[in-house]
C-alpha positions in Angstrom: 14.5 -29.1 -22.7 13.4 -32.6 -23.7 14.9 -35.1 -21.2 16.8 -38.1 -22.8 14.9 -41.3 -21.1 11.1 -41.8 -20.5 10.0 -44.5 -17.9 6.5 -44.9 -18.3 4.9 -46.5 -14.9 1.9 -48.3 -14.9 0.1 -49.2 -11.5 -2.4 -52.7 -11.5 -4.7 -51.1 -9.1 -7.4 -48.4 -9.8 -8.5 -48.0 -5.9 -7.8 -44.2 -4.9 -5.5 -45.2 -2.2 -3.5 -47.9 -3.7 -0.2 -49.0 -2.3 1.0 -50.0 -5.2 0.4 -46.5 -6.8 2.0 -45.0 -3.8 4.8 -46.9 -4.4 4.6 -45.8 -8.1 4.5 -41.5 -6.5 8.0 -42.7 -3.8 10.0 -44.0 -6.5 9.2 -41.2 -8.3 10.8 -39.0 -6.0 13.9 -40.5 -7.2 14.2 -40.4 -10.2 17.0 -38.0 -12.0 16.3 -34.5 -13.5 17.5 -36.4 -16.7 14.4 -39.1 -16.9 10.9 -38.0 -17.1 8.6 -40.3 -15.3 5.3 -40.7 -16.0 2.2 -42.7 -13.7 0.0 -43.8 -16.2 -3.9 -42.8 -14.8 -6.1 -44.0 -17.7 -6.0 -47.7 -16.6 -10.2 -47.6 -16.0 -10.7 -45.9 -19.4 -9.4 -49.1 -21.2 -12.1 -51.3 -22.8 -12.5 -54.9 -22.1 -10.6 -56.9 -24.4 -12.5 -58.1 -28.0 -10.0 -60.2 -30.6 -12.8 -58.8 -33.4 -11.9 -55.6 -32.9 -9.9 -54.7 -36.2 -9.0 -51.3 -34.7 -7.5 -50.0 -31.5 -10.1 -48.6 -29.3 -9.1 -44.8 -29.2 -7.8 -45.7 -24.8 -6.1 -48.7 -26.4 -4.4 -46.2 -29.0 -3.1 -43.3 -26.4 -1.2 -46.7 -24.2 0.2 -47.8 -27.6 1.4 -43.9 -27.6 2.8 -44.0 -24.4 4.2 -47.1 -24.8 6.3 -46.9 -27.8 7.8 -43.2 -26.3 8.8 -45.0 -22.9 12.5 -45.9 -23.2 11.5 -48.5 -20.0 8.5 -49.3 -17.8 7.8 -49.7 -13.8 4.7 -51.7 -13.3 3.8 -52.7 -9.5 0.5 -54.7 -8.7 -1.0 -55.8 -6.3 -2.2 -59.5 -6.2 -5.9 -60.2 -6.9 -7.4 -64.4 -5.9 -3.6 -65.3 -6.7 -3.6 -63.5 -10.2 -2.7 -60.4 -11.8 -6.0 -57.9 -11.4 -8.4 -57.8 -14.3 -8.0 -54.5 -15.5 -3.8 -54.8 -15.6 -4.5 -57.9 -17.9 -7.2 -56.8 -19.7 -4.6 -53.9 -21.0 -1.8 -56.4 -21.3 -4.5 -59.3 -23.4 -5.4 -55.5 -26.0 -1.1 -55.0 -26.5 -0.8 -57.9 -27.2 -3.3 -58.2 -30.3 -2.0 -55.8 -32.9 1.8 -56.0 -31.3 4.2 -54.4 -33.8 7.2 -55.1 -31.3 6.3 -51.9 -28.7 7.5 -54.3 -26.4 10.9 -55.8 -27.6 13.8 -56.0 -25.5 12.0 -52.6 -23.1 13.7 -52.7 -20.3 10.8 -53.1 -17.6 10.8 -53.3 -13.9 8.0 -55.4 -12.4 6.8 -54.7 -8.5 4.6 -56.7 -7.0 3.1 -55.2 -3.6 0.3 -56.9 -1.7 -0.5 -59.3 1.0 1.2 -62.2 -0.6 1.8 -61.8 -4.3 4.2 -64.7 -5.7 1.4 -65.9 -8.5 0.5 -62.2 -9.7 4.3 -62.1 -9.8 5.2 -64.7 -11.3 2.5 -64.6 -13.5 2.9 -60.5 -14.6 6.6 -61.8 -15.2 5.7 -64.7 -17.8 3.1 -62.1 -19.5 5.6 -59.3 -19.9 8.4 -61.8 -20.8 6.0 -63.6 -23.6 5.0 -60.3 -25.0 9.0 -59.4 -25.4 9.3 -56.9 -22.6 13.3 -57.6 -20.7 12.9 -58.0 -17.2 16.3 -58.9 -15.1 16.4 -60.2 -11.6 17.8 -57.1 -9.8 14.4 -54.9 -11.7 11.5 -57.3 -10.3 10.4 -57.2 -6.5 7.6 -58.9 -4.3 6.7 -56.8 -1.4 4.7 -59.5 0.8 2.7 -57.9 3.2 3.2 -54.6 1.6 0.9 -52.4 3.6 3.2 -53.3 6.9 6.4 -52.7 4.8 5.5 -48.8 3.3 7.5 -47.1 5.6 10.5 -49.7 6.2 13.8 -48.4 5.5 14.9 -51.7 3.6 11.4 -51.7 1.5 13.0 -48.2 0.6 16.4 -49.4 -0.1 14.6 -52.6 -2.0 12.6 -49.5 -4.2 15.9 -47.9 -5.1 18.1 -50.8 -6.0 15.0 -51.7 -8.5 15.2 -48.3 -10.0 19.0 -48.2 -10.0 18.9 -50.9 -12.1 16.5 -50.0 -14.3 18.3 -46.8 -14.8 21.5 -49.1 -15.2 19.7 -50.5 -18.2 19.2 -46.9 -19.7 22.4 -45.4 -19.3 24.9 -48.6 -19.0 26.3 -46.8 -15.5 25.0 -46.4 -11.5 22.5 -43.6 -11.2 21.4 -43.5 -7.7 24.2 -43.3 -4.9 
């Protein structure tokens, strides 16, 4: 049976032990029987960015794929030298070449977990908001000093009231009690 809404999740960090991709696994033990949620692995596999290119790189082709299928998106970052890490722009800059509107009005929940995070926040915010992607206050988070805050009740509750929404979005009612 084919389930109704598709959240595609997309992690900034490619370490093996990434907070931010744990956070990505918890939330995913939330999610209702009705959505299928999907981590996105294949970050490393994407190219750097070239505006000559006049074709998708075949990684930049399977995103757009798995893009245009997910009814909404979860990304959470992590914050490198005050910016959004290389690799999560560098897939970001290749979307936003060829768009053909993959990202209009998507409802998208942004997550930023790392030691301090306000500018990769703010700044994976503006991207996602320039490219057409809807992000509301109540589905974007900074978890400052993330690492200290994994196992926190309220950085729990925090994850849940960001999916909530976001599953608000999809449905147009509460999901999670």
């Amino acid at each position: 049976m084919e389930k109704p809404y598709q959240i595609l999740a997309i992690s900034g960090s490619l370490r093996a032990a990434s907070t931010n991709t744990q956070i990505l696994e918890k939330i995913s033990q939330w999610v209702p029987d009705t959505v299928s949620w999907q981590i996105y692995e294949e970050l490393a596999q994407i190219p750097p960015f070239d505006p000559d290119y006049t074709e998708y790189p075949v990684a930049v082709e399977q995103f757009r794929t798995h893009l245009l299928a997910a009814d909404a998106l979860v990304f959470c970052s992590p914050e490198y030298v005050f910016g959004v890490p290389g690799v999560l722009k560098n897939l970001l800059d290749w979307t936003s070449a060829f768009s053909s509107g993959e990202w209009h009005e998507k409802p998208t929940a942004v997550i930023t977990a790392s030691i301090l995070g306000e500018k990769a926040h703010e700044s994976l915010r503006l991207t996602l908001g320039i490219l057409g992607a809807r992000i509301l206050e109540n589905t974007s988070l900074l978890i400052s000093h993330a690492r200290t805050k994994m196992d926190k009740p309220e950085t729990e509750a925090d994850l849940k009231a960001v999916l909530n929404a976001l599953l608000q979005e999809l449905t147009e009612k509460p999901v999670l009690q």
